[in-house]
C-alpha positions, 0 to 999 in steps of 0.5 A: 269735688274735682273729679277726673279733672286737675286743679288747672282745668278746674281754675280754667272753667271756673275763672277768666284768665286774669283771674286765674294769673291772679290767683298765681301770683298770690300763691306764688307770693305766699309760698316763696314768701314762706319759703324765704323765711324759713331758710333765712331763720334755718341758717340764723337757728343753726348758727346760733346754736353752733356759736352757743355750743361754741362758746360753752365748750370752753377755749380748745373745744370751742375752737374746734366747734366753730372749725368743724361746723364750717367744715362739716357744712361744707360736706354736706354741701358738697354732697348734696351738690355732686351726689344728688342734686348738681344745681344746688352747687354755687350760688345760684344766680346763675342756674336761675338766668341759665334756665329763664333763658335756655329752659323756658325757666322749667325747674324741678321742685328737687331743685328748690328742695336740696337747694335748701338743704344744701344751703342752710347747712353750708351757711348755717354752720358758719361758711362766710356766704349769704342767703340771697342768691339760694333763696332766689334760686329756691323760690324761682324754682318753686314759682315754676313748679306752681306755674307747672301744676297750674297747667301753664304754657312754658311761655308763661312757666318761664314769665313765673321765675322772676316772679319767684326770684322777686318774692324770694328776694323781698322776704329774704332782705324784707325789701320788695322794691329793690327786689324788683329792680334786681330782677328788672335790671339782672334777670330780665335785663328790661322793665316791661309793663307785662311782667311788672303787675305780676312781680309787683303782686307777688313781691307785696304778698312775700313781703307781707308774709315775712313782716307777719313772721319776724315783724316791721323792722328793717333789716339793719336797726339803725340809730343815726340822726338825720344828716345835714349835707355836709363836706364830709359826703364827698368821701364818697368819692374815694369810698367808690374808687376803693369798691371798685378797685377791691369789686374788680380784684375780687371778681377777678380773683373769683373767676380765675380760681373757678377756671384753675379749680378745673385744671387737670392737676386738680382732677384727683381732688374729689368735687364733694370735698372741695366744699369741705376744705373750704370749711376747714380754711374758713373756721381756721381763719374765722377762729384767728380772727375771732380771737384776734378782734372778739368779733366772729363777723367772718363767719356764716352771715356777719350782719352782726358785726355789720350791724355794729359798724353801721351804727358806729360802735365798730371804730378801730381800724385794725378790726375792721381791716381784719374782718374785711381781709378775713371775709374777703379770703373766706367767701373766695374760698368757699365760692370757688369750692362751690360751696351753697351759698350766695354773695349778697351778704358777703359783698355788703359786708365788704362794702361796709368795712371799706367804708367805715375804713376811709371813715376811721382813717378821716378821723385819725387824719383829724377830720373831726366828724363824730362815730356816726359819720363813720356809720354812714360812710359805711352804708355808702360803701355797702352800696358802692361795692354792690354796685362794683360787683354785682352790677345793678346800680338801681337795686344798689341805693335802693337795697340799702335804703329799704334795709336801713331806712334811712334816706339822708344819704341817699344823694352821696349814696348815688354818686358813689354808686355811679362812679363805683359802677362806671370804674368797674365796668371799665376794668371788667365789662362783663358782670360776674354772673354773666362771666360765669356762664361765660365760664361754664360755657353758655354763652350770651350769644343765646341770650336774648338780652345780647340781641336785638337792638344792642350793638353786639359788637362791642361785646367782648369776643369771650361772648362768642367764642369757642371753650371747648378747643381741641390742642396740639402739643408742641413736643408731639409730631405733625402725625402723631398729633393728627392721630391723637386728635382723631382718637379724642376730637373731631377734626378742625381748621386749626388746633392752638399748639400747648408746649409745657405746662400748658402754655401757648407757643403757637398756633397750627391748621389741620391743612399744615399738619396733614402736608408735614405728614405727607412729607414724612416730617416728623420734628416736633411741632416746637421745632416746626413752629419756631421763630413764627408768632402767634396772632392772639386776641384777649378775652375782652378785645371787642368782637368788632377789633377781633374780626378787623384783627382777622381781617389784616393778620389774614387767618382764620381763627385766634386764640383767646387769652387772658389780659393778664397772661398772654400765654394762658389758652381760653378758647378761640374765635374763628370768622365763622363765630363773628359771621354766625352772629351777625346771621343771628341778629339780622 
């Protein structure tokens, strides 16, 4: 009997503190563990019973079925995500490192819980998304919760989550070590001899709980020989430079819709029917394709069709062009309605068609190498894309490895993965995830992996700007502008001017506007700004080339745009941003 006291002071008087950590970690490991397995075959269930309902209603119905589930998935996602739980929304990498570094990674169990439900419905019923991203989402939230009930400091709530985001992520690909690599290398951004014992204990109990339910085997069964190294591995070379070229359009694309989804123009569209529309578009493709090909990869998971591509049974070019178009569309489409779901899976299964891809080409060139060689081009693209997009090149070989067990590969599998890795992080330095944080306006400067002894300089300056800008507008007066920010804004040095349709002509400062009123000027801005140009950093210019630019331009503060438009607003730099900066790291 415990009397008055809780379980934690229970476990304090009768345990040393190693012992009770200990006992942490198993439980955390169990039940993330168990959790894990239970969403991951709640989406396989729900799936397969809508492609059995499917195909039983014939043609027209069955086609109707696979449009309607999607879109109905997408619903309940979206209502779950804006009505009672916003943190189940997206994939939820992000919501996990946003809390381990901001909130002492405190999460509610509702978290994990409408998580789930959101999740396993959206992907269940056919939204091209994965798994992976919830279930690290749901078991970091649940480890936190046990650290909350045990009593702990939030210190030690917060070394929990990886603990769960580790354990999560083992039992849901049944690959415990690139489980700890990822939380390593995306999460905690070091390996430190504190953390490792716990997450090691905890990712061998979620991976023995997953073996004992759905058993040994890996995740991808596999009948490739054993391969000699030979020529035919140097593909790997264009395979990286496609993953990454594909990787950093993808990224790009998903980050600019995410932006534009906020727009004012789509106000009127209501966040819990994004998700929805989303759904329609995806069954709507995924039923072309279907019928088109036979195959139905487009939708929910596809490791089917995965599957067959790695094994070299999915060889003509048409197909798998199709499928990788298709899943490509959908998951952009499904991400940027904010529908629950994660991008493990898709970015897998785009990798894979890139690779079996240059491998269906080779031999159509007349390469000569057998169906098998076109599997294992395959495994190399899953690992060269993950290496593009998600940015853990560790975790990216490794992944592949424990999902496949195959080790014959493993060199050209590397060698991809670093020119892959090398090539995107060129084209775009900031990973996806830390760029959406960036967008959702947390930014690294609170962080403490942006601390400390790395050179924050060469940081793009979007990881200390301003995104919450108060704007003038060029057909307003200096007066009625000053007046309109005054009902809406407080007051600031300067205010970038927008002209139609949101474009940036210029910039003014709030000394200029108050002394055009004070001289009764009442021309429009556009007038009074004519002929001037407008001094603007992109948002990957270093922050050590935005403060020399500041310097010889003599101003205070930039606009920030886009490389790609230099007309398009994203926030703005000031010298006090730099400034603020330095005084944080020293």
């Amino acid at each position: 009997m415990l009397g008055r006291g809780s379980l934690a002071e229970w476990l304090h008087l009768r345990l040393t503190d190693s012992q009770r950590q200990f006992v942490l970690w198993v439980v955390a490991g169990l039940a993330c563990g168990l959790a894990a397995v239970l969403y991951h075959e709640s989406i396989v269930g729900l799936f397969f019973w809508v492609r059995k309902l499917s195909d039983a209603a014939g043609p027209f119905w069955g086609a109707a079925i696979l449009v309607g589930a999607p879109t109905l998935g997408g619903l309940a996602s979206g209502l779950v995500s804006t009505k009672i739980e916003k943190s189940a929304a997206g994939g939820g990498i992000t919501q996990v490192k946003a809390r381990y570094f901001l909130s002492f990674g405190v999460f509610r169990f509702r978290e994990a819980l409408w998580r789930f439900v959101a999740s396993a419905l959206a992907v269940g019923s056919g939204n091209a998304m994965g798994p992976e991203g919830p279930t690290i989402h749901i078991c970091a939230a649940l480890a936190s919760f046990i650290g909350r009930k045990f009593g702990l400091a939030k210190r030690k709530i917060q070394a929990m989550v990886p603990i769960g985001a580790a354990a999560g992520l083992s039992a849901a690909f049944n690959t415990p070590m690139a489980a700890m690599f990822f939380v390593f290398e995306e999460l905690i951004g070091e390996i430190t001899s504190r953390s490792i014992f716990g997450i090691l204990i905890a990712v061998v109990i979620s991976a023995i709980v997953e073996r004992t339910l759905v058993g040994e085997h890996a995740l991808f069964i596999l009948g490739l020989p054993a391969f000699q190294t030979s020529w035919w591995m140097l593909l790997c070379l264009p395979i990286a430079i496609l993953c990454a070229l594909i990787g950093t359009f993808f990224v790009k694309t998903l980050l600019a819709l995410r932006l534009k989804a906020r727009e004012k123009r789509y106000a009127g569209l209501p966040l819990w029917l994004r998700p929805a529309l989303a759904g329609a578009v995806i069954g709507l493709t995924g039923v072309v394709i279907l019928r088109l090909t036979g195959h139905d990869g487009v939708f929910s998971i596809g490791y089917d069709d995965l599957s067959e591509v790695l094994n070299g049974r999915l060889v003509v070019l048409s197909v798998l062009l199709l499928l990788l178009a298709g899943k490509l569309f959908s998951y952009i489409a499904a991400s940027a309605a904010g529908t629950s779901g994660g991008i493990f899976a898709p970015v897998l299964f785009f990798g894979g068609m890139i690779g079996a891809v240059v491998g269906v080409s080779g031999q159509t060139l007349g390469f000569g190498y057998t169906n098998h060689v076109v599997g294992a081009l395959a495994l190399i693209g899953m690992g060269c894309m993950f290496a593009s997009v998600i940015r853990c090149p560790l975790t990216s070989f490794m992944i592949v490895f424990e999902m496949t067990h195959n080790y014959t590969i493993m060199l050209p599998l590397m060698v991809g993965n670093i020119v892959a890795y090398a090539l995107s992080v060129r084209w775009h330095p900031i990973s996806l995830y830390d760029s959406m944080l960036l967008q959702d306006g947390i930014t690294l400067r609170k962080m403490p992996a942006c601390q400390g002894d790395q050179d924050w300089h060469s940081l793009p300056v979007q990881a200390i700007m301003t995104f919450d800008v108060a704007t003038a507008f060029d057909d307003f007066s200096a007066r009625e502008n000053l007046e309109r920010i005054g009902r809406i804004a407080r007051s600031h040095h300067a205010y970038p001017v927008l002209g139609a349709a949101g474009k940036l002509v210029g910039i003014a400062t709030h000394a200029e506007l108050e002394e055009l009123v004070k001289n009764g000027d009442e021309r429009p801005l556009a007038e009074v700004l004519a002929g001037r140009r407008c001094v603007t950093v992109t948002s990957e210019t270093s922050i050590s080339d935005a403060a020399r630019i500041l310097v010889l331009e003599d101003v205070l503060e930039v606009p920030v745009v886009p490389p790609s438009d230099k007309t398009r607003l994203l926030g703005i730099v000031t010298l006090h941003d730099i400034a603020r900066q330095q005084n944080a790291i020293e």
